[in-house]
C-alpha positions in Angstrom: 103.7 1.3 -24.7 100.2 0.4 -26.1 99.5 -1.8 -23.1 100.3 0.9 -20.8 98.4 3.8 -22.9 95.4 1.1 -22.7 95.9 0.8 -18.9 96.2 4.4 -18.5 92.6 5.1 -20.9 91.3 2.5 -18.2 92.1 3.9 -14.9 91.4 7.4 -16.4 87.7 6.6 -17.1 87.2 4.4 -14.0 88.1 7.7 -12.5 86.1 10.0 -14.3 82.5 8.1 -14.2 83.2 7.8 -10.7 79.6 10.5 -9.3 77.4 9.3 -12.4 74.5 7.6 -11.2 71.5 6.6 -13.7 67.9 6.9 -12.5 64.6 6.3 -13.5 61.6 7.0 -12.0 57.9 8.1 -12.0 57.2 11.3 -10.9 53.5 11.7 -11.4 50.8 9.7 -12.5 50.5 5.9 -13.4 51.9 3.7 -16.1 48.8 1.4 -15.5 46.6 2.8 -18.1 49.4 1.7 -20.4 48.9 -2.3 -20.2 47.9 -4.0 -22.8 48.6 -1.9 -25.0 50.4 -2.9 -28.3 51.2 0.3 -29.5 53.0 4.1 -28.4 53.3 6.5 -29.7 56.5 9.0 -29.5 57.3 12.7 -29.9 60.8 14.6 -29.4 60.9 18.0 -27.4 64.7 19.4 -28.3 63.2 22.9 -28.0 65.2 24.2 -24.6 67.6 21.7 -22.7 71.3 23.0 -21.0 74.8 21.6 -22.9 77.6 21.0 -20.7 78.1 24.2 -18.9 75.7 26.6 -21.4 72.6 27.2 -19.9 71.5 27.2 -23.8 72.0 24.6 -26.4 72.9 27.7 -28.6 75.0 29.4 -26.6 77.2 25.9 -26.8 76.7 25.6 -30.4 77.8 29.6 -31.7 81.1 28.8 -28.9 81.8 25.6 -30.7 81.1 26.2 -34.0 83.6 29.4 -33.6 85.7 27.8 -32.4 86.3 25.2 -35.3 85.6 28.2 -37.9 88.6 30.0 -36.2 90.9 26.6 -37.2 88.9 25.6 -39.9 87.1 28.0 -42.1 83.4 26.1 -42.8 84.4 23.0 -40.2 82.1 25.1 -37.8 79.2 25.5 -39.7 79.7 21.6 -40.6 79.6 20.3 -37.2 76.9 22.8 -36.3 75.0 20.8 -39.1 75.6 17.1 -37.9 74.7 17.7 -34.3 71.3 19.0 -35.4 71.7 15.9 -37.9 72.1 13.4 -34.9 69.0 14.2 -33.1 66.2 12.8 -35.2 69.2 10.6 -37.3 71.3 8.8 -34.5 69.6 9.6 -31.1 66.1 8.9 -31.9 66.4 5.6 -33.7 68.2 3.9 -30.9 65.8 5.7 -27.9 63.5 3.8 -30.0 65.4 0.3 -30.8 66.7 -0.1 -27.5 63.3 0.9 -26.0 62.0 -2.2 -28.4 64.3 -4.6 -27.5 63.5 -4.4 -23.9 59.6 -4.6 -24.7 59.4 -7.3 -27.0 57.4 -10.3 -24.6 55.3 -6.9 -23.0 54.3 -6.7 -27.0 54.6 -3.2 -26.5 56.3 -1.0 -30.0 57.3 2.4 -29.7 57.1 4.6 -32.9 54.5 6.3 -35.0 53.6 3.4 -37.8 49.8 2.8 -36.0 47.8 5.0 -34.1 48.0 5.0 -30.3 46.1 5.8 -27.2 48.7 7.3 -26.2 51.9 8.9 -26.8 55.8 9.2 -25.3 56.8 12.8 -25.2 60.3 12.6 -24.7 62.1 16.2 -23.4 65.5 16.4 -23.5 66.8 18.6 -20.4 70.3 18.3 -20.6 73.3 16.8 -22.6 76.7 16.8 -20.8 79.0 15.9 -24.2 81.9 14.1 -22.5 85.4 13.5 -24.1 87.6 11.1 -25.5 91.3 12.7 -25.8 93.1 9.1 -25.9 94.5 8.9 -22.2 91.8 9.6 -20.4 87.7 10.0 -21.0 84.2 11.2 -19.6 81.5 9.4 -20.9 78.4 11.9 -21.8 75.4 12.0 -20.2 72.2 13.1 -20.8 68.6 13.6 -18.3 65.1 13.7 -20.4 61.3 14.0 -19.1 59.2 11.5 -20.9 55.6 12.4 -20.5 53.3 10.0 -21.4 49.0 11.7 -22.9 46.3 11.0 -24.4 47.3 10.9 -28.1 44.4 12.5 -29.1 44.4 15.0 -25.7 47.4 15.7 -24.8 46.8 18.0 -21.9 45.9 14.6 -20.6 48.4 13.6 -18.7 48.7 10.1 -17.9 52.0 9.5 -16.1 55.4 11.6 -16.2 58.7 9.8 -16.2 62.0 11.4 -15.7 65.3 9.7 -16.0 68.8 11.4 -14.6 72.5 10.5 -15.9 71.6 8.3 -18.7 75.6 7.7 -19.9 77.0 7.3 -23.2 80.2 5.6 -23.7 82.0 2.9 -25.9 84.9 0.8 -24.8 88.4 1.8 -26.2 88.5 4.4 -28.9 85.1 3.8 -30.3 83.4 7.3 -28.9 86.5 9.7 -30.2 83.1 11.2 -31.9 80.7 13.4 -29.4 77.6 12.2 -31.5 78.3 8.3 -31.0 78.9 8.9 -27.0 75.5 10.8 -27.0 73.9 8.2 -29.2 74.8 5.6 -26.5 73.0 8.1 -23.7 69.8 7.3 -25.5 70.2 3.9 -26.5 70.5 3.2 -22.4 67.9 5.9 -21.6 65.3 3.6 -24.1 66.8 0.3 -22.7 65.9 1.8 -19.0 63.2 3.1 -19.7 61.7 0.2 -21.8 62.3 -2.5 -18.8 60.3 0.3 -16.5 57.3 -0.2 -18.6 57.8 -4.5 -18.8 58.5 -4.4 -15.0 55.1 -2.4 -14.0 52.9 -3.4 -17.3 53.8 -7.7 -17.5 
């Protein structure tokens, strides 16, 4: 029974990725001012990006959080709280380890312990949250805007990156939690989006 549960979870989320495709590109600009550079800096824009279906992040939120309050007097409110939580705890950190990992021989370091030239403003413009109901799975997926200024001008726009179905998943049970599968969208997105800079900056 558990082999064919495992079989079915398999065929179900070959099925479901199936029209996902990741891309990365730059839409304006240069990433040439950029090399040799040791240091970025980075900024998060969560300020207006769709959820899902929601044209608003808090028009998903208030549905959501009612709907667990209905079950679950508080549980709501709770989750409301950790998937504000996961943006600068979860999906941050691993934008920027990932990003790290992929720069390390382009001695390049993402985060805001020295001061920059220049600095990563990463715009979140939509978060699909995917599912994980046992027998079958979406993955989430998520598109950002990275803009890269002038740290101390930032109307100075150096180059402009944007990168489409970044996808969040785990094998097996591991993303039964929304925040882990969208952690995993920015992990990649990072990972991606480092290996752009070491490609165009080595």
């Amino acid at each position: 029974m558990k082999t064919i549960k495992l079989a079915l979870v398999a065929i179900f989320s070959g099925v479901l990725t199936i029209g996902f495709s990741q891309s990365v590109k730059v839409t304006e600009g240069s990433l040439a001012p950029l090399k040799g550079s040791t240091s970025l800096n980075v900024e998060y824009d969560w300020s207006n990006f769709r959820v899902g279906k929601f044209e608003k992040e808090t028009e998903y939120l208030d549905k959501k959080a009612a709907e667990f309050n209905q079950k679950e007097p508080g549980k709501g409110d709770t989750w409301k709280a950790s998937w504000n939580a996961d943006k600068e705890g979860r999906y941050q950190p691993k934008f920027e380890e990932l990003f790290n990992k992929a720069t390390v021989k382009l001695g390049l370091n993402l985060g805001n312990s020295t001061v920059s030239k220049y600095k990563a403003i990463v715009k979140t413009t939509f978060i699909e949250p995917g599912y994980n109901v046992f027998v079958s799975k979406a993955p989430a997926s998520a598109n950002m805007e990275i803009t890269i200024v002038e740290t101390d001008n930032p109307s100075k726009v150096v180059a402009k990156i944007v990168i489409t179905g970044s996808l969040g998943r785990t094998y097996g049970y591991g993303d039964m939690d929304t925040g882990i599968r969208i952690q995993e969208c920015y992990a990649l997105a990072g990972k991606k989006l480092g290996a752009l800079l070491s490609k165009q900056l080595k």
